[in-house]
Each structure stands twice: as C-alpha cells, then as structure tokens.
MARBA-3410 file (N, C-alpha, C, O; in Angstrom, 1 decimal):
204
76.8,-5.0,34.9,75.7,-5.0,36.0,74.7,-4.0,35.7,75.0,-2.9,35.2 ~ 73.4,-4.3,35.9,72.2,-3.7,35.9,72.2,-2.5,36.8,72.2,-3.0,37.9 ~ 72.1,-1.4,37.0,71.4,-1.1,38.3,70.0,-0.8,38.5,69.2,-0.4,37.7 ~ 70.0,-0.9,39.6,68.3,-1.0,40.4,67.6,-0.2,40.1,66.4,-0.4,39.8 ~ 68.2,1.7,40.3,67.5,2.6,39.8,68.1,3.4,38.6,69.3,3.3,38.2
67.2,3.9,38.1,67.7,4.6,36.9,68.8,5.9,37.2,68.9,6.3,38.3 ~ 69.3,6.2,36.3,70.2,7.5,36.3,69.9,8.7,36.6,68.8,8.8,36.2 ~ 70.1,9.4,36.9,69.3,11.1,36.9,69.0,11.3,35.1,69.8,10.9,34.3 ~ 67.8,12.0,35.0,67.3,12.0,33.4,67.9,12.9,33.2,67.4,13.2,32.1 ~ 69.1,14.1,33.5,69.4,14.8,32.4,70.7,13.9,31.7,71.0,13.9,30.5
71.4,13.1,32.8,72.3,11.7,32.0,71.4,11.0,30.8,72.0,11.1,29.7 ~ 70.4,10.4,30.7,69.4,10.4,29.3,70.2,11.3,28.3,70.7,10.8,27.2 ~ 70.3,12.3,28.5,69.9,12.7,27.2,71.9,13.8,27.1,72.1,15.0,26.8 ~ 72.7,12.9,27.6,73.6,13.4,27.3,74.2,12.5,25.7,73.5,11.8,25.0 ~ 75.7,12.9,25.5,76.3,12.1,24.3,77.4,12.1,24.7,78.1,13.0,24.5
77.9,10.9,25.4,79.3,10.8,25.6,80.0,10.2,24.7,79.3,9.9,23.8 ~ 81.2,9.9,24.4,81.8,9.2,23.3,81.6,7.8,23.8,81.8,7.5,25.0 ~ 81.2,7.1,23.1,81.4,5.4,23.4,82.4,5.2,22.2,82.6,5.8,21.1 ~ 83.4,3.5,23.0,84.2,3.2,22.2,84.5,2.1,22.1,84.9,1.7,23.2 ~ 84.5,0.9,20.9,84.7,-0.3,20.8,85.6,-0.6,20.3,86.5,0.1,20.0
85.4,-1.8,20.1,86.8,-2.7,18.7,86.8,-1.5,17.8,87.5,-0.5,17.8 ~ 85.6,-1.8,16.8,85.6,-1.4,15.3,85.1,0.3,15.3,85.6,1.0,14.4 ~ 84.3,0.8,16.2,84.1,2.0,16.1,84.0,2.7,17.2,84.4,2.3,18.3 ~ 83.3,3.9,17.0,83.0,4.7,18.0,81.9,5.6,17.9,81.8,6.1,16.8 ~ 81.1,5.8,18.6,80.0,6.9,18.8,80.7,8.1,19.3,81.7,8.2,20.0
80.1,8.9,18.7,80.1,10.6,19.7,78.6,11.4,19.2,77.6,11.0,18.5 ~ 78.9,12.5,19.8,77.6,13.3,19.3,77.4,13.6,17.9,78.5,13.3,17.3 ~ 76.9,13.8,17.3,76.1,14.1,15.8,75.9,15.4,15.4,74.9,15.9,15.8 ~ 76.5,16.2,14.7,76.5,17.1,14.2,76.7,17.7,12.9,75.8,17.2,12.3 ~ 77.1,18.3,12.4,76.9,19.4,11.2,78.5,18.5,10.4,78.5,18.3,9.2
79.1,18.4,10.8,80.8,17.8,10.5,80.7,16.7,10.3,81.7,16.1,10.1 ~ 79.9,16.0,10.4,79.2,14.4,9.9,78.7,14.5,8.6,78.6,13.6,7.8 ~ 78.4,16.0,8.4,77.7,16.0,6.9,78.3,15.1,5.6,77.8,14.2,4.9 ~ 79.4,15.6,5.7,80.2,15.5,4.1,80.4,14.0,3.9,80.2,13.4,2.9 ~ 80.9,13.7,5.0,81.2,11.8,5.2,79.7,11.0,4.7,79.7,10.0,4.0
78.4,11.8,5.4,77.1,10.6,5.2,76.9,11.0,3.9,76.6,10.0,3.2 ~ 77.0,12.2,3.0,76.3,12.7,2.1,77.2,11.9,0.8,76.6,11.6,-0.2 ~ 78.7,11.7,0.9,79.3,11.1,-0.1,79.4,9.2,0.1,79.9,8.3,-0.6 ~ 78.8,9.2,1.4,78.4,7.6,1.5,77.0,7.0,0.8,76.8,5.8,0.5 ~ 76.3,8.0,0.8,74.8,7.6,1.0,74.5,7.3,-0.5,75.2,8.0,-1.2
73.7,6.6,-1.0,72.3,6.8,-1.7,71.2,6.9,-1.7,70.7,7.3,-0.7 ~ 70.5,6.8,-2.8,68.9,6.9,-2.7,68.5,6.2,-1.7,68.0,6.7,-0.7 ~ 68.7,4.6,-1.9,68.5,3.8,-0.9,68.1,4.2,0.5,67.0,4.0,0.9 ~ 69.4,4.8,1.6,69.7,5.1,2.4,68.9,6.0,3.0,69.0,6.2,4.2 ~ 68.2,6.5,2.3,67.4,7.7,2.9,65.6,7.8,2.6,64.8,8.6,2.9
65.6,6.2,1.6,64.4,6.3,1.2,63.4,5.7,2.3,62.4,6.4,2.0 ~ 63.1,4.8,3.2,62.7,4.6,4.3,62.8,5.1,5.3,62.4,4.4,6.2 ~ 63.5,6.7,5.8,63.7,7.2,6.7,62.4,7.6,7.3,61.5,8.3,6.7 ~ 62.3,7.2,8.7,60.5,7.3,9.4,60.4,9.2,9.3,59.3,9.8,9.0 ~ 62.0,10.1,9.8,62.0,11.7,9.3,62.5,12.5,8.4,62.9,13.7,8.4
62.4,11.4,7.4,62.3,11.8,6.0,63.9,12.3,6.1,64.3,12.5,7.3 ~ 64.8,12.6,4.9,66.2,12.1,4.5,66.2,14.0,4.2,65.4,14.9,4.3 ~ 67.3,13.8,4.0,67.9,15.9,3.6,67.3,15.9,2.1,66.9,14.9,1.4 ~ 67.2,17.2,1.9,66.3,17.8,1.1,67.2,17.5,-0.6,66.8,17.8,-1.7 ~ 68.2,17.1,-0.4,68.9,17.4,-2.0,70.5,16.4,-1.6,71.1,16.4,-0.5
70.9,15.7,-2.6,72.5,14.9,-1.9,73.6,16.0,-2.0,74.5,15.7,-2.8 ~ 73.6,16.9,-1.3,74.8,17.9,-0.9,75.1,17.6,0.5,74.5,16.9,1.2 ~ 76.5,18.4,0.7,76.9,18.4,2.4,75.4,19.6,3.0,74.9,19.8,4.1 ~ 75.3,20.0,2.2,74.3,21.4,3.6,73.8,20.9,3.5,73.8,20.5,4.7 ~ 72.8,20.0,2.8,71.5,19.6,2.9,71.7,18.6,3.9,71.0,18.5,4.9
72.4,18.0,3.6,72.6,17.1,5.0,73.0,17.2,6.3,72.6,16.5,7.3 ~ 74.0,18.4,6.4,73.8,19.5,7.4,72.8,20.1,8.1,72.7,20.3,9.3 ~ 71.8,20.7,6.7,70.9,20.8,7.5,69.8,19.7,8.2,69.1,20.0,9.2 ~ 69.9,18.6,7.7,68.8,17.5,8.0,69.6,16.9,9.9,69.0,16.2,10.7 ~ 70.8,17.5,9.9,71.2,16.6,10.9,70.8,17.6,12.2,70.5,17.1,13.3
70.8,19.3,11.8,70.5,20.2,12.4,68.9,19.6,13.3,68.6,19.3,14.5 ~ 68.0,19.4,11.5,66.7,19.3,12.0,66.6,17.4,13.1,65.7,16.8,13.7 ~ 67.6,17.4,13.0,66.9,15.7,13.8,67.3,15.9,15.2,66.7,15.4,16.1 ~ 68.9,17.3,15.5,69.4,17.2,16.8,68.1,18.4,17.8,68.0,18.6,19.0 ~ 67.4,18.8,16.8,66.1,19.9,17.3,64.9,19.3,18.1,64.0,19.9,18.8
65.0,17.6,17.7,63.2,17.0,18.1,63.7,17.4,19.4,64.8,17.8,19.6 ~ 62.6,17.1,20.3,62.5,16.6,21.4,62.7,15.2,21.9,62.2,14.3,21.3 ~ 63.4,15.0,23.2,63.3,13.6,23.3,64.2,12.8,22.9,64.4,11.7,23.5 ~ 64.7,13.1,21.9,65.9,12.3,21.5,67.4,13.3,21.4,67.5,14.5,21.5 ~ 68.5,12.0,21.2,69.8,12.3,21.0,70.4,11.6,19.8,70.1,10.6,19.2
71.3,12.3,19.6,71.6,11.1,17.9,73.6,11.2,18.1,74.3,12.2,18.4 ~ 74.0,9.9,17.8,75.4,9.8,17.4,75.8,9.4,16.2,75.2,8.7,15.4 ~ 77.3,9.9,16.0,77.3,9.5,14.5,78.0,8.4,15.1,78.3,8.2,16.3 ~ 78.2,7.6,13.9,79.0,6.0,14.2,80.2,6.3,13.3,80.0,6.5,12.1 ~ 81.5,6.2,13.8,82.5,6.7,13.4,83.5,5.2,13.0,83.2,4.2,13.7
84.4,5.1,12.2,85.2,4.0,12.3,86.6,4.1,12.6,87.2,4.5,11.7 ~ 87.3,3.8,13.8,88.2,3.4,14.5,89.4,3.5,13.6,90.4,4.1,13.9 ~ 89.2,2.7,12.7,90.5,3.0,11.8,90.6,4.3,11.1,91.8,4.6,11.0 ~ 90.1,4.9,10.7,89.9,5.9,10.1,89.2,7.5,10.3,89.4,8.6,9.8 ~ 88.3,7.0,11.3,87.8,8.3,11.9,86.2,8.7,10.7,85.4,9.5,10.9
86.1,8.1,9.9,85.2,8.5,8.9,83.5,7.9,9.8,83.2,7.0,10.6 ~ 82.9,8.8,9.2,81.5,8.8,9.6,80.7,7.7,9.0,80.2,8.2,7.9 ~ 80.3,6.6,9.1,79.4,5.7,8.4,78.3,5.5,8.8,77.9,4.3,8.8 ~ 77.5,6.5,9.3,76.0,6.6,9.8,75.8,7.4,11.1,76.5,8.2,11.8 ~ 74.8,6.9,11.2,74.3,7.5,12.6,73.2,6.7,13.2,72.3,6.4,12.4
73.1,6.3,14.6,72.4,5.8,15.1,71.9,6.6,16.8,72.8,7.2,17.4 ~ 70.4,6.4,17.3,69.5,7.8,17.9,69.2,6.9,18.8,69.3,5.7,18.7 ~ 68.8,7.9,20.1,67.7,7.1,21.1,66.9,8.2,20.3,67.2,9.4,20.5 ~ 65.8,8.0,19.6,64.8,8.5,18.8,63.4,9.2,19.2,62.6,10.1,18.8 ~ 63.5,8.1,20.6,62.3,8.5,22.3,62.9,8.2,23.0,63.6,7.3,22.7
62.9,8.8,24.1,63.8,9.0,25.3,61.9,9.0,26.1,60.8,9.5,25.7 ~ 62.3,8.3,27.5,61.0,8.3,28.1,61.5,7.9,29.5,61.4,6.8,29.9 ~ 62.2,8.9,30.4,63.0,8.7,31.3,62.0,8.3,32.7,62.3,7.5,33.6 ~ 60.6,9.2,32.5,60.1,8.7,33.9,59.6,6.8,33.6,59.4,6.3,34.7 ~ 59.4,5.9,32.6,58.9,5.2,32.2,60.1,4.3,31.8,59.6,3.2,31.4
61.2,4.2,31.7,62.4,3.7,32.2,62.9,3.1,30.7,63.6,2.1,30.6 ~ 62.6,3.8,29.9,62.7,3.1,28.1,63.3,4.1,27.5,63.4,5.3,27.9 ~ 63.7,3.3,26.4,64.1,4.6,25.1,64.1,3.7,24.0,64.4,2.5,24.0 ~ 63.8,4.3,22.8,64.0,3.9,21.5,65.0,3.8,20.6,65.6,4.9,20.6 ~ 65.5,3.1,19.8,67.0,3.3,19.3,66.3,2.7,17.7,65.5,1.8,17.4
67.0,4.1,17.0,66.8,4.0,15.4,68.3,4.2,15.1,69.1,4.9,15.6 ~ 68.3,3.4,13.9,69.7,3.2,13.1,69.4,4.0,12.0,68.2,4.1,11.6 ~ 70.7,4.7,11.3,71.2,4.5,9.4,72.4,4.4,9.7,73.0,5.1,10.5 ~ 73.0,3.3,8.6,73.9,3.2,8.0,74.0,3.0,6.5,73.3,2.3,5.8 ~ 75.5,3.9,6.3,75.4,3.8,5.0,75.8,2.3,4.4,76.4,1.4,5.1
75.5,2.2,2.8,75.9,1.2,2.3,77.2,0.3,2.7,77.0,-0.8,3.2 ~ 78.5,0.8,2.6,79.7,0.2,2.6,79.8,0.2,4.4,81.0,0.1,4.7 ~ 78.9,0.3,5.5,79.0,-0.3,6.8,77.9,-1.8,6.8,77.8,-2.6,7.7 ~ 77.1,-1.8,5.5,76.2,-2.7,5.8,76.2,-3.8,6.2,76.7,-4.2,5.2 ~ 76.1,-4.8,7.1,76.4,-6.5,6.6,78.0,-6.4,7.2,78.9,-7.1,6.7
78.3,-5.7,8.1,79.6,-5.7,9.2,79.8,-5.8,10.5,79.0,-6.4,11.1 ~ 80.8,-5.1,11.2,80.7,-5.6,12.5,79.9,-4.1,13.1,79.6,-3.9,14.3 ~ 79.7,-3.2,12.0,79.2,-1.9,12.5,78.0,-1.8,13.1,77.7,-1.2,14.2 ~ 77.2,-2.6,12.3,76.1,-2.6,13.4,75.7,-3.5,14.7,74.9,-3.1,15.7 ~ 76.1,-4.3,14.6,76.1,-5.0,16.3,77.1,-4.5,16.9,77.1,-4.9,18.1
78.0,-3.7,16.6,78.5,-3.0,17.7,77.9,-2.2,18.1,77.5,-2.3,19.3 ~ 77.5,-1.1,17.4,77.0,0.1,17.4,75.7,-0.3,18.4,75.4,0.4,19.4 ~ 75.0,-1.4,18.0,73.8,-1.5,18.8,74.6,-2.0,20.3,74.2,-1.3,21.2 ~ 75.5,-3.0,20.6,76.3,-3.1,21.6,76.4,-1.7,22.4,75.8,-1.5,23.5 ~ 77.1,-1.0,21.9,77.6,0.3,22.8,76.2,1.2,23.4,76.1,1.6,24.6
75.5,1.4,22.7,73.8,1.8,23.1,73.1,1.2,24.0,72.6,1.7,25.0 ~ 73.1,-0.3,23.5,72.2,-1.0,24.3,73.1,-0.8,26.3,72.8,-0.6,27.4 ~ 74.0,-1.1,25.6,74.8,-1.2,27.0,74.6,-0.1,27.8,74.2,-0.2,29.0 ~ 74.9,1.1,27.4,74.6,2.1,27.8,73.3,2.6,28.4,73.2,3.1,29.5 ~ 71.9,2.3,27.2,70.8,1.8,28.1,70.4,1.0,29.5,69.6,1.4,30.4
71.1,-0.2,29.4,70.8,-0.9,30.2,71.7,-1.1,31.7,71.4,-1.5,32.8 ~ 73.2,-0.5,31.2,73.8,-1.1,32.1,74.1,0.9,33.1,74.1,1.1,34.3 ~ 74.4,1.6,32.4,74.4,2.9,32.7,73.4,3.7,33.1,73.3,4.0,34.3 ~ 72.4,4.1,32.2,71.0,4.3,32.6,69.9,4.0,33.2,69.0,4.6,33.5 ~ 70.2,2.8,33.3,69.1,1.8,34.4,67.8,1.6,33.0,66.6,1.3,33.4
67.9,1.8,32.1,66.3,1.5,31.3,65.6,0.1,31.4,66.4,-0.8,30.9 ~ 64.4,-0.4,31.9,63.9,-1.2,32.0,64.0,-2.2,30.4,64.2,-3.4,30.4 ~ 63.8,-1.2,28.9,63.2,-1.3,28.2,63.9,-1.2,27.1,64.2,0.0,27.1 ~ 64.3,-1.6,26.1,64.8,-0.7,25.1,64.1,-1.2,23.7,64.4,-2.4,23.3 ~ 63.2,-0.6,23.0,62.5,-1.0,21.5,62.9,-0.4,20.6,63.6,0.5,20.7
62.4,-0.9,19.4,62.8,-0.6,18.0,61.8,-0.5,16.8,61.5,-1.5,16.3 ~ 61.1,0.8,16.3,60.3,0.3,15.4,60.6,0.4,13.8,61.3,1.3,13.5 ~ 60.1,-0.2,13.0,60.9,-1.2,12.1,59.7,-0.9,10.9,58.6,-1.4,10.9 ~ 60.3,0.1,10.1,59.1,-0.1,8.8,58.8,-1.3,8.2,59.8,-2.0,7.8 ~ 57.4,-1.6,8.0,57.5,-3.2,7.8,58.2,-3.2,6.5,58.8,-4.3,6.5
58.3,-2.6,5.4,59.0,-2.8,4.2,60.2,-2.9,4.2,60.7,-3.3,3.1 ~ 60.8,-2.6,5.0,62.3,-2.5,5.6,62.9,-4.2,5.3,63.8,-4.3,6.1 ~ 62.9,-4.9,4.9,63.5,-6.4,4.9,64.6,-6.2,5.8,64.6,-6.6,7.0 ~ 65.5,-5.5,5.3,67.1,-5.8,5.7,66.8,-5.4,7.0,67.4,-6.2,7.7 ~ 66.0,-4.4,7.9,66.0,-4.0,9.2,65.6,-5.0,9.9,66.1,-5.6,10.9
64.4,-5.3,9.1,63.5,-6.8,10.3,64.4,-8.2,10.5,64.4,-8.9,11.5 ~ 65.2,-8.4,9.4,66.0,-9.3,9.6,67.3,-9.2,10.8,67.8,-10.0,11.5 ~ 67.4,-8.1,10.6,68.8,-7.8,11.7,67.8,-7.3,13.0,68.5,-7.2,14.0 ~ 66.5,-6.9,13.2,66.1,-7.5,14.2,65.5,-8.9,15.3,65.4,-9.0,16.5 ~ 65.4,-9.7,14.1,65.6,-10.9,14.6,66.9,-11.6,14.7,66.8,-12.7,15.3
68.0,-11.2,14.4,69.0,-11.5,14.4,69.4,-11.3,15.9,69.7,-12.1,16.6 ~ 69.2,-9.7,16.2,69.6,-9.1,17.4,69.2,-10.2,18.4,69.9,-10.5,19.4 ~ 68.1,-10.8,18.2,67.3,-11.5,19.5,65.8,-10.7,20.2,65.2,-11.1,21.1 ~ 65.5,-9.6,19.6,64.3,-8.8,20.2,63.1,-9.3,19.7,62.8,-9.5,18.5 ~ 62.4,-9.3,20.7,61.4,-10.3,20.7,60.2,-9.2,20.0,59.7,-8.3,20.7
59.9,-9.6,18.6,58.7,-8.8,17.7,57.3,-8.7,18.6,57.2,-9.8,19.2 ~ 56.5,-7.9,19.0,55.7,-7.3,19.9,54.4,-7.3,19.1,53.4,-7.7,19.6 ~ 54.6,-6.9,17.7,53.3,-6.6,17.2,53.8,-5.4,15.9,55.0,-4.9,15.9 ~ 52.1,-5.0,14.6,52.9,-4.1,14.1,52.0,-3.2,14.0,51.0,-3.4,13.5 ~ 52.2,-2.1,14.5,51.2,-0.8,14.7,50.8,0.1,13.3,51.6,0.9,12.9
49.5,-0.3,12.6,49.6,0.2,11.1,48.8,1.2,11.2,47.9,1.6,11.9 ~ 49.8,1.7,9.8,49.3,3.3,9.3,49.4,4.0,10.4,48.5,4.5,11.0 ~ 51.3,4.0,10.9,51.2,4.2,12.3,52.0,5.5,12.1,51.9,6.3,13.1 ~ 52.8,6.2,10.9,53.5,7.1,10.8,53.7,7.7,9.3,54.0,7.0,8.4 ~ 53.4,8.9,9.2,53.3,9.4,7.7,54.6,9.8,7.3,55.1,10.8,7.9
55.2,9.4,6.6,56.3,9.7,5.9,57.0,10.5,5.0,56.4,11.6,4.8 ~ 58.2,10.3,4.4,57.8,11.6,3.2,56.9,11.1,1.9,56.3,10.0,1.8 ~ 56.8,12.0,1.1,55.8,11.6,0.1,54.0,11.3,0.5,53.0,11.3,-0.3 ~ 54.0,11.1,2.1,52.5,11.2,2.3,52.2,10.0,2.7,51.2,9.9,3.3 ~ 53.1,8.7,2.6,53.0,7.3,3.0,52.6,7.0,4.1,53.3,7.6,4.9
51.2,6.1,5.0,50.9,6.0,5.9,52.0,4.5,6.0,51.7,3.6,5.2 ~ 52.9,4.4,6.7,53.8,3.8,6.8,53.4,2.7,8.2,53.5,3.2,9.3 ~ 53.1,1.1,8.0,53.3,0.3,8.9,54.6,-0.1,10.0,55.5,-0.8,9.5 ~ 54.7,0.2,11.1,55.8,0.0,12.5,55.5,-0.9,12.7,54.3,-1.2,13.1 ~ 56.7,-2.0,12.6,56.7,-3.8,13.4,57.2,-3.1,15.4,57.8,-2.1,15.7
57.1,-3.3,15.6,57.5,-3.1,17.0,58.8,-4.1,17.7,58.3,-5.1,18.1 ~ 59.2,-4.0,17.8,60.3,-4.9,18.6,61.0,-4.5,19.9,61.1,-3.3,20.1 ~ 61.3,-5.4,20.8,61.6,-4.8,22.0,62.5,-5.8,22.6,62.4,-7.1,22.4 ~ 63.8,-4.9,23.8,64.4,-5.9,24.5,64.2,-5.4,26.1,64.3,-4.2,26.2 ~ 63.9,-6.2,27.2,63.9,-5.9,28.5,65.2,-6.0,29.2,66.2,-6.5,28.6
65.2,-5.6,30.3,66.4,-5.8,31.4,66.8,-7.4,31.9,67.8,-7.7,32.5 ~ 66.0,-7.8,31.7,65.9,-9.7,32.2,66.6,-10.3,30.7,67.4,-11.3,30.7 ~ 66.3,-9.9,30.0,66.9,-10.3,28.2,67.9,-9.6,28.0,68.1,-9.5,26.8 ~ 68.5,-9.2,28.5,69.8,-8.0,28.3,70.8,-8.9,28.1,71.7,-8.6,27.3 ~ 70.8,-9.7,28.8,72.4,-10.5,29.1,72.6,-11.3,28.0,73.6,-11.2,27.4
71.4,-12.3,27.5,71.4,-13.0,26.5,71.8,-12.5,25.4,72.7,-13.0,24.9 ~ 70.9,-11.2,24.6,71.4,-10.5,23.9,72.7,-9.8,23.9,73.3,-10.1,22.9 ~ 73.2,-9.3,24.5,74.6,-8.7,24.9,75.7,-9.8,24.3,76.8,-9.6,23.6 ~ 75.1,-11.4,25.0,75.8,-12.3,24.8,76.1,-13.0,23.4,77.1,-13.6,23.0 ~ 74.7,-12.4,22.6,74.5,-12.7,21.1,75.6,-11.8,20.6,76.6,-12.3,19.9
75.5,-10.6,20.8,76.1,-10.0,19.9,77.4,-9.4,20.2,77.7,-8.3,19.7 ~ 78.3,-10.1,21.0,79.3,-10.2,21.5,79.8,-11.6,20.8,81.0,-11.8,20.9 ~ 79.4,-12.2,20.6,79.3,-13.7,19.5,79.3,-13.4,18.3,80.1,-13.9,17.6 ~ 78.5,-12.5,17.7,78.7,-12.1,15.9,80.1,-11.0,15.8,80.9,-11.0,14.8 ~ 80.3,-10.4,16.8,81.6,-9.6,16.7,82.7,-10.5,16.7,83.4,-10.5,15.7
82.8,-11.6,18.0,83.6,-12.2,17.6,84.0,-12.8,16.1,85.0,-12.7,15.4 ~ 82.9,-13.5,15.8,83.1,-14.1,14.7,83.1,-13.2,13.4,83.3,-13.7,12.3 ~ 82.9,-12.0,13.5,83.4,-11.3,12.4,85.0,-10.5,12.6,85.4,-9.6,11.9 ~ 85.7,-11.2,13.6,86.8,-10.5,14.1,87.2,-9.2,14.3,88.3,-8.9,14.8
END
C-alpha cells in the first residue's frame, strides 16, 4: 500500500537493512571495500556520473566509498548476496528531495551480478521502499546515454524515458556527459513492482 503522506524526512535519509530472496541491502561503508575492489574492472567504474576510486586497491576504494557517503542528499547501500554475504555493488538514492516527494536511484554492479536476479531485486527492495514506506510521489533515474547495458535495463524495468538532458554532467576526464532521464510515478508503481516480481520469478 501507498501512503497518502510522505514519511518524516529524516526517515529519507536513513539505511535500514532490506531483505529479499537473493540479497540484501544495508548501509555502505569502508568494509565493502575489498569485495567491490576484487570484483570490479575498468569497465565498472568507467561511466561512473562520480567518477570511480583513484587506483584498483581496497583504500582507494575505501576511500571513494568515504567520498560518496559525504555528498549531500543522498544515501548509498551495498547490495550484499544472501548466500554468501559478499558485496556485489552498491546501489544510492543519489538525490533525495523530500519536500518534493522524489528521489533518485543510481546503481553499480559488478561484473559477475550482471544479467541476474541482483538487479531487479535490488531495484525491488528501493523502489518499494520509495514508494510504499516513504510515500515518494516519484522515483527517476538518469542514465548516461552511452551506457547501452543501463538504458536497456531501463526499459526493461518499465520507466517511462522523459527526455535526455545534454552536456548535462562533467565527468572524470572532463566529459560533458549526456543524461537520458527516466522516471517511475506512484500510479505506475504497481505495474512495475508487478514487472519485476515476474523476472525474479522467472529467474528463480
């Protein structure tokens, strides 16, 4: 169930554990390091919209996790796996916008979560939490347009493409980087929910 009004905003911007079939969210921290840094590759960090840790070590990645729990406005969880307990990314409310009833949700995952049940859950347990806990009218996603593999799994999700805001964010290396926009409402919530409660199934 939806509710009518939103949550009190310091609930926004807490990190509770969420818990599904295949994995689990909790807060994001420094002990996430070692798991993302021996998962990851180039790949993995080369489209990041806040730029990836400074070198493929645990500190460096320690520190990068330091600098993402510092913005403002957002919260970040790692995405954990159920069987194992191991860290296979992390996914953020990235903007938190509590008087305006929205928040932003940015994903990474590493390689060996790609193309599984990790990320429609992971987006499951958020969204839900968005929508059904927090009261958010709104939940969007923006999507480097070079990103292939992201825009596809946002059309997958069901979020209806909005537009693409160019040379909308400078990157590392200096990149004026194009944002597709995507977005899900509170009236679309069920359907979606319903989508991707359908690909879990079917990925058992």
């Amino acid at each position: 169930m939806i509710p009518d009004a939103p949550a009190p905003e310091a609930e926004w911007f807490q990190t509770p554990t969420l818990r599904g079939q295949h994995i689990f969210l909790e807060g994001l921290n420094e002990s996430h390091a070692a798991d993302m840094c021996a998962g990851a590759n180039a790949e993995t960090v080369r489209l990041l919209a806040r730029g990836g840790p400074s070198a493929a070590t645990p500190e460096a990645w320690a520190e990068y996790i330091g600098r993402l729990n510092a913005l403002p406005n957002r919260i970040n969880f790692a995405v954990c796996l159920r069987s194992s307990g191991l860290c296979v990314g992390r996914i953020s409310y990235s903007e938190i916008k509590w008087a305006d009833r929205w928040v932003e949700i940015g994903t990474m995952l590493l390689p060996a979560a790609q193309g599984t049940a990790v990320n429609p859950e992971a987006k499951l347990l958020l969204m839900a939490r968005a929508f059904e806990v927090l009261g958010a009218g709104r939940v969007h996603f923006k999507v480097d347009a070079r990103n292939a593999r992201s825009l596809r799994a946002m059309h997958k999700l069901g979020a209806v493409q909005e537009g693409t805001l160019r040379q909308y964010q400078v990157v590392s290396g200096g990149y004026a980087r194009d944002s597709v926009m995507f977005s899900v409402l509170r009236g679309e919530w069920p359907a979606v929910r319903a989508g991707l409660e359908a690909r879990l199934a079917a990925l058992g």
